[in-house]
Steps between C-alpha positions, in 0.01 A plus 500: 500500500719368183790629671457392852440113321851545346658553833328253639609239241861678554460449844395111494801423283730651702419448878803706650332821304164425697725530845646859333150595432360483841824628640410835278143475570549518896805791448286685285169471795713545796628856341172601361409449906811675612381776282169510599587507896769792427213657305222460782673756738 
């Protein structure tokens, strides 16, 4: 909880690292889903 508040604050102060974060967020889900689909066979 602490640390997700600090990267929140981090993220706040510095908008262009909120735009990197969801950019990660989405790459990170859509291979987790890849992987899942390749793993479903």
């Amino acid at each position: 909880m602490v640390i997700w508040y600090i990267s929140l604050k981090k993220r706040v102060s510095n908008p262009k690292k909120i735009d990197n974060y969801f950019e990660i967020q989405s790459t990170l889900h859509y291979i987790c889903h890849r992987l899942k689909q390749s793993l479903s066979f």
